[in-house]
C-alpha positions as CSV (number, residue, x, y, z in Angstrom):
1,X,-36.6,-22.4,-23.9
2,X,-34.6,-19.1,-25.4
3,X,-31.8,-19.8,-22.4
4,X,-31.4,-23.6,-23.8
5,X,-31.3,-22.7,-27.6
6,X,-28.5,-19.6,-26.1
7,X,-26.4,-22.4,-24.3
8,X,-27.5,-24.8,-26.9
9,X,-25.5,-22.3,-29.5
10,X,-23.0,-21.1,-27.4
11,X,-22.2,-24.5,-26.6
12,X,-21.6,-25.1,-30.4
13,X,-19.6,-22.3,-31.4
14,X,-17.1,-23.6,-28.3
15,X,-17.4,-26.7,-29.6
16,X,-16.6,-25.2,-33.4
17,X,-13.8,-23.4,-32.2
18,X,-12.4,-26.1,-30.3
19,X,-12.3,-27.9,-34.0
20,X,-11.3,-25.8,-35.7
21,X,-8.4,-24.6,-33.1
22,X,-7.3,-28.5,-32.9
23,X,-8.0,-29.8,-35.9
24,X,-8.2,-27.6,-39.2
25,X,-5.1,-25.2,-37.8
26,X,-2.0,-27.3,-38.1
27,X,0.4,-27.5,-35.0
28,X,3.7,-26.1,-36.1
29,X,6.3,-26.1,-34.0
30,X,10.8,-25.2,-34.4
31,X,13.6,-26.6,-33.1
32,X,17.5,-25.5,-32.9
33,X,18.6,-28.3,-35.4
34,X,22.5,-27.4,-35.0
35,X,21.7,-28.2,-31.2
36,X,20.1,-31.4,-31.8
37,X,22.6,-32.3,-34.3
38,X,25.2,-31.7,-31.8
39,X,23.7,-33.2,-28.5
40,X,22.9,-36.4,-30.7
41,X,24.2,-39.6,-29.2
42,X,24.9,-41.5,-32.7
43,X,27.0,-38.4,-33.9
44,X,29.2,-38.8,-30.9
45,X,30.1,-42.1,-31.1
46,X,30.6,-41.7,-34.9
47,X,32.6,-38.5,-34.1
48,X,35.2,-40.8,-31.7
49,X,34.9,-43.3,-34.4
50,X,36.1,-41.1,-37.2
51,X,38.6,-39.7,-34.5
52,X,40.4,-42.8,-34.1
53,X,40.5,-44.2,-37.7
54,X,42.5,-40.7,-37.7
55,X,44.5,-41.2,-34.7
56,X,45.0,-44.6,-36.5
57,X,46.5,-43.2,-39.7
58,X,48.2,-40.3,-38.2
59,X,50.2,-43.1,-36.1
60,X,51.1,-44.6,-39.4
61,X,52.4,-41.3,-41.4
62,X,54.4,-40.5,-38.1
63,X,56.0,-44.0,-38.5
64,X,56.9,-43.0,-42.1
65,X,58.0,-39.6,-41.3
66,X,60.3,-40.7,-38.5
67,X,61.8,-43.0,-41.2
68,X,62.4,-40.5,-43.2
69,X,64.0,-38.2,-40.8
70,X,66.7,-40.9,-39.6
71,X,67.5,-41.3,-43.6
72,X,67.4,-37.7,-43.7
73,X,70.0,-37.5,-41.1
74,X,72.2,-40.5,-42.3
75,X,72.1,-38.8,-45.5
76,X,73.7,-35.5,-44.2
77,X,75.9,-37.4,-41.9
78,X,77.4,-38.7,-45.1
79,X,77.1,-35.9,-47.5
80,X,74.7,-37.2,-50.0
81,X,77.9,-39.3,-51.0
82,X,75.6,-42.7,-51.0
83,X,73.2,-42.8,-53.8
84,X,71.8,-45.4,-52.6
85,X,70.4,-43.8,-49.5
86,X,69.3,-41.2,-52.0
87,X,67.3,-43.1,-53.9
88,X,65.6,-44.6,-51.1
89,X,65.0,-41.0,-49.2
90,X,63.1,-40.2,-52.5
91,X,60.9,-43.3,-52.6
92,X,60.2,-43.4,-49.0
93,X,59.3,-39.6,-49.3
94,X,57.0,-40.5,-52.4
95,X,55.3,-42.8,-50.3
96,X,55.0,-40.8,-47.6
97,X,53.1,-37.6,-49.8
98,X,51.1,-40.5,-51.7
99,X,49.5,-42.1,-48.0
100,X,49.4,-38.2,-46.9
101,X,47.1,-37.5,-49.6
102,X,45.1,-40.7,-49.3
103,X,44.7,-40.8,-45.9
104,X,43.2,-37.2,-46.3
105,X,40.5,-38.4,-48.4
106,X,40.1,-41.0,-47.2
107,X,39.0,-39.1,-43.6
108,X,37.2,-36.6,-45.6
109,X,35.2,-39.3,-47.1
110,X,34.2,-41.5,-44.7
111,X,33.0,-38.0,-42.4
112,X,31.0,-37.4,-45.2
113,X,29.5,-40.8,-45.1
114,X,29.0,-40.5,-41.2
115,X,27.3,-37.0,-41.6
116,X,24.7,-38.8,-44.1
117,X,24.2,-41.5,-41.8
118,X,23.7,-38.9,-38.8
119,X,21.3,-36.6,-40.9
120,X,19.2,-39.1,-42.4
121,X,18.8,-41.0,-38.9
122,X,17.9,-37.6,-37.3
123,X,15.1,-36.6,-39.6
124,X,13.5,-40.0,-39.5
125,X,13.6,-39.4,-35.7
126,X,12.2,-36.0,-35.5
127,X,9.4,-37.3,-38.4
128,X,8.8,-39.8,-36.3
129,X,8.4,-37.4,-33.0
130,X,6.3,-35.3,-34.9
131,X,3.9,-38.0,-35.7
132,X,3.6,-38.9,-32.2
133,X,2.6,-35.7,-30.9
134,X,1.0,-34.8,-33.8
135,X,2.9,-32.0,-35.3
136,X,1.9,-31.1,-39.0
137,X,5.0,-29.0,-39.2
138,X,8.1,-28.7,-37.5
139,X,10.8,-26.0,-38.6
140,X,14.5,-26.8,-38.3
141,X,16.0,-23.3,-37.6
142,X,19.9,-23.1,-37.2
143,X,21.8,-20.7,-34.6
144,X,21.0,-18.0,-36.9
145,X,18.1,-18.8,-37.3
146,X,15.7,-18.1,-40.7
147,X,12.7,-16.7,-39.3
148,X,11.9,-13.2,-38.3
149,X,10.1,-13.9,-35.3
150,X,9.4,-16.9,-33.5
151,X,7.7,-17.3,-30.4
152,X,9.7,-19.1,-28.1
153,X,6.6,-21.2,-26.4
154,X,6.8,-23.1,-29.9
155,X,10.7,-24.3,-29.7
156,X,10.5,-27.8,-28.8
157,X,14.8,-27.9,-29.3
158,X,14.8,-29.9,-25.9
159,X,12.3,-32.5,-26.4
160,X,13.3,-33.3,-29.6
161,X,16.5,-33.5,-28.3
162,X,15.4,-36.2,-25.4
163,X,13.5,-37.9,-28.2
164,X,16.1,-38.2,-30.4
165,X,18.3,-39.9,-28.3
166,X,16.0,-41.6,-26.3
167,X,14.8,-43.6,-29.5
168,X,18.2,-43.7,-30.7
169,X,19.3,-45.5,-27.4
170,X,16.4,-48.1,-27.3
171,X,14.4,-46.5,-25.1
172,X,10.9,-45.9,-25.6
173,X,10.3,-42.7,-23.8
């Protein structure tokens, strides 16, 4: 009878510990955002996107440059002795600093507006990875990372990784 009642107890406090180990202590877990960030398959595409909107533009002030170097050398060909070609050189160059500038902003802008998009699609991903393994918290540390000590048994960088672009790509994995 007192070996049952042991077990009996024994088998409770396991069974207690086993709660309280999987249930009332939250799993927490880290991953290496900047490597998710970069290894994510919508921020490369968006990346080569924004590259050739660039490579776009950049086509276009060449065009304008180039214009203005053949005026430029017409002009000293001629000595500055035809106002007319003046007068154009200086509107053409006008143009050229006024698309210079907007361009600029223009690509500064719209990599702003692709960051958002990537950052807000990646933390919806990793929430939704750490609801389906049932993470209560999971730190994004960077490459310097903000913690004093981590134990590396709890940086789930990879998986979250796989996740990401798994789920980002359709697949269900």
């Amino acid at each position: 009878m007192n070996k049952i009642i042991s077990i009996s107890i024994i088998l409770l406090a396991v069974a207690g510990l086993f709660v309280y180990t999987y249930i009332a202590v939250p799993r927490i877990a880290y991953v290496n955002i900047d490597v998710v960030y970069e290894d994510f398959t919508l921020k490369k595409e968006l990346e080569k996107k924004l590259q050739g909107v660039e490579k776009e533009r950049n086509l276009q002030l060449d065009s304008l440059k180039t214009e203005l170097q053949i005026l430029s050398t017409k002009i000293e060909a001629e000595r500055g002795k035809n106002l007319d070609n003046l007068s154009t050189f200086q509107v053409k160059k006008e143009r050229y600093l006024q698309k210079e500038d907007e361009f600029g902003k223009a690509n500064q802008a719209l990599a702003d507006e692709y960051r958002t998009q990537i950052w807000k699609q990646l933390k919806q991903y990793i929430k939704d990875y750490s609801k389906n393994k049932g993470y209560d918290f999971i730190y994004g540390v960077d490459d310097g990372y903000n913690f004093i000590y981590v134990n590396e048994s709890d940086d789930i960088t990879d998986k979250v990784k796989e996740f990401v672009n798994n789920k980002y790509n359709g697949s269900s994995k």
